[in-house]
C-alpha positions as CSV (number, residue, x, y, z in Angstrom):
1,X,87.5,-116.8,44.0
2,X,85.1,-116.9,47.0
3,X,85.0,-114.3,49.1
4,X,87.3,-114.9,52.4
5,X,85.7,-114.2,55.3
6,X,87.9,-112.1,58.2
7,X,86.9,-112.8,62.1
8,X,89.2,-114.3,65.1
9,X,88.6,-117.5,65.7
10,X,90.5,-119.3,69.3
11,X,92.5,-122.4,67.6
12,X,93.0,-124.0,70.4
13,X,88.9,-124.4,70.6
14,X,88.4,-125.1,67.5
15,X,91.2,-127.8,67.7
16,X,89.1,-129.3,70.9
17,X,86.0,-128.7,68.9
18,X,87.7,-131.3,65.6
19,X,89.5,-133.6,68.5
20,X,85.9,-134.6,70.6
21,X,85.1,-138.0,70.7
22,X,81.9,-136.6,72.6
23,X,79.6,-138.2,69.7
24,X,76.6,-137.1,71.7
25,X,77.6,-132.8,71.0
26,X,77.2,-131.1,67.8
27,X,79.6,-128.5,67.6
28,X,79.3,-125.0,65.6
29,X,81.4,-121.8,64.8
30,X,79.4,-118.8,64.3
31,X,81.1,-117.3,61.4
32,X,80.3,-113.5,62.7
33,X,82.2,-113.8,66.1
34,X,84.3,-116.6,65.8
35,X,82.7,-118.2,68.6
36,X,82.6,-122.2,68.6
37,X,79.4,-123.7,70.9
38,X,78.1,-126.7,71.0
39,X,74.4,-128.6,71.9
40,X,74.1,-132.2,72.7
41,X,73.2,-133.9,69.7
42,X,69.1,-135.1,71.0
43,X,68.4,-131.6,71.6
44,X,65.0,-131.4,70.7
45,X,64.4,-128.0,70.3
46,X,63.2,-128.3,67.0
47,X,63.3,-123.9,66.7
48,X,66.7,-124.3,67.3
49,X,67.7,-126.5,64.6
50,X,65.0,-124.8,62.4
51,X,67.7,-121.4,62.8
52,X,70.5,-123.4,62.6
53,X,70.0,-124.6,59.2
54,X,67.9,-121.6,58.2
55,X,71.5,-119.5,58.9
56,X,73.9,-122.3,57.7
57,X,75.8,-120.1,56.1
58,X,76.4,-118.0,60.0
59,X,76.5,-121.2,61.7
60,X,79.0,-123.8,60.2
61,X,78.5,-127.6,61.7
62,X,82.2,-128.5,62.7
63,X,83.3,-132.2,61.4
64,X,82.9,-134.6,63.8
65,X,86.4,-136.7,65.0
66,X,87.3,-138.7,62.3
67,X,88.8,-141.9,63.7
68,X,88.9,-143.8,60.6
69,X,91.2,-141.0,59.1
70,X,93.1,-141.5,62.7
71,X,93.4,-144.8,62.2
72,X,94.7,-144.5,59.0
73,X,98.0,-141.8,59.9
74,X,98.2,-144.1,63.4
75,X,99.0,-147.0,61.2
76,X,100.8,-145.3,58.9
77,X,102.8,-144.0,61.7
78,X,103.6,-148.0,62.9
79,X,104.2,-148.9,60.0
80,X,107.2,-146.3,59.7
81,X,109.1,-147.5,62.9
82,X,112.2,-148.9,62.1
83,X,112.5,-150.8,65.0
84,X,110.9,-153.9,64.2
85,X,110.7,-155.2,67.6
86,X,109.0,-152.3,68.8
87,X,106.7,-152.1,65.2
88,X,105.7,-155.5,66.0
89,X,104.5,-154.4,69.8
90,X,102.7,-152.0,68.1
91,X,100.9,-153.5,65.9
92,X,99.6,-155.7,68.2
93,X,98.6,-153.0,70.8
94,X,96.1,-151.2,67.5
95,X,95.0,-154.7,66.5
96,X,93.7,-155.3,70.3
97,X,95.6,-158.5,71.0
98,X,97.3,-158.8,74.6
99,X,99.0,-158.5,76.9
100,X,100.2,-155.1,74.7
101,X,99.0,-152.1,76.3
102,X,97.8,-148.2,74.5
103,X,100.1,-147.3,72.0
104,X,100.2,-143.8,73.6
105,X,102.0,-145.7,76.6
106,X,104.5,-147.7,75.0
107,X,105.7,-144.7,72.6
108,X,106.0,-142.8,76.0
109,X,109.1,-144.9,76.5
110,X,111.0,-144.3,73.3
111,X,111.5,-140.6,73.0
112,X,112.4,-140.0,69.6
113,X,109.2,-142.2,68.6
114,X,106.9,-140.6,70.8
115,X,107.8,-136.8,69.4
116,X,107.3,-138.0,65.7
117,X,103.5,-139.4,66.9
118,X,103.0,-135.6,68.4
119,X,104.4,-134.2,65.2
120,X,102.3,-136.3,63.2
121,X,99.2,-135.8,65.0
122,X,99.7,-132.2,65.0
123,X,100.0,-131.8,61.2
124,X,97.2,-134.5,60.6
125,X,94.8,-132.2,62.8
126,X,96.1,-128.8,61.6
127,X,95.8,-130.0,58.0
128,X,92.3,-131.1,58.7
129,X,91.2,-127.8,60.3
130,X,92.6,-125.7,57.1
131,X,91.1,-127.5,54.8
132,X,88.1,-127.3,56.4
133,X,88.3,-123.4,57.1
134,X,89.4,-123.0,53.6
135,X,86.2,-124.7,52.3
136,X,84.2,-122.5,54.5
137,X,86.4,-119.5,53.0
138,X,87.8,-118.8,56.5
139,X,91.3,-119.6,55.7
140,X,93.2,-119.5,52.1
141,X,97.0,-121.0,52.3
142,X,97.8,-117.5,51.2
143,X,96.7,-116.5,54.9
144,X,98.6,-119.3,55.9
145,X,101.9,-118.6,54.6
146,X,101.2,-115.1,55.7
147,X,100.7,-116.1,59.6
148,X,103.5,-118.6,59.3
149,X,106.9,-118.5,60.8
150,X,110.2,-118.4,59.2
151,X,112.0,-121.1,59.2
């Protein structure tokens, strides 16, 4: 096993960090300090990029926002409403068509709907971020069911 490396890292930047759409940053976690940054993605500092790939293994490149894999649990998440009526609005709001509107504004109307949609975003995204912190040997799911909470 791969050596697991120990440093504090803020979750709720490296969640941003996973979570921008900004497609023109690069985001980075320095794997000494825990400290995410990020440089727009033209920089042309060729130095810079020189260090940042001559320290890879110190700088980690954070995955950019995957929207095909959102698209994916979003549809999946559609497709799991019981409420045909309301699976059918749906539908047609990710597909484009009008007159529907966001899907994040019709769920706001049905409660118990719009929880599950946080619930599944959140595990889709945490799920994400461990497996990528456990590829970089920052996380093992021993950690995990260390740090989690009884249930």
């Amino acid at each position: 096993m791969a050596f697991v490396h120990n440093v504090e890292i803020v979750w709720d930047e490296l969640l941003s960090a996973f979570t921008s759409s900004q497609g023109d940053r690069v985001y980075f976690l320095d794997r000494v300090n825990g400290e995410i940054f990020n440089v727009p993605a033209t920089l042309e500092d060729e130095e810079f990029w020189r260090q940042m790939e001559t320290y890879q293994e110190r700088f980690l490149e954070i995955p950019s926002f995957d929207y095909s894999s959102e698209r994916r649990m979003i549809t999946g998440f559609v497709n799991g409403i019981q409420d045909k009526e309301l699976r059918n609005m749906l539908q047609s709001s990710i597909s484009g068509k009008k007159p529907f509107g966001n899907l994040e504004d019709i769920v706001s109307f049905f409660p118990e709907e719009h929880e599950r949609l946080q619930e599944i975003r959140t595990e889709f995204l945490s799920s994400r971020v461990r497996q990528w912190l456990e590829l970089n040997n920052l996380f093992t799911m021993e950690t995990d069911l260390l740090l989690s909470p009884s249930i």
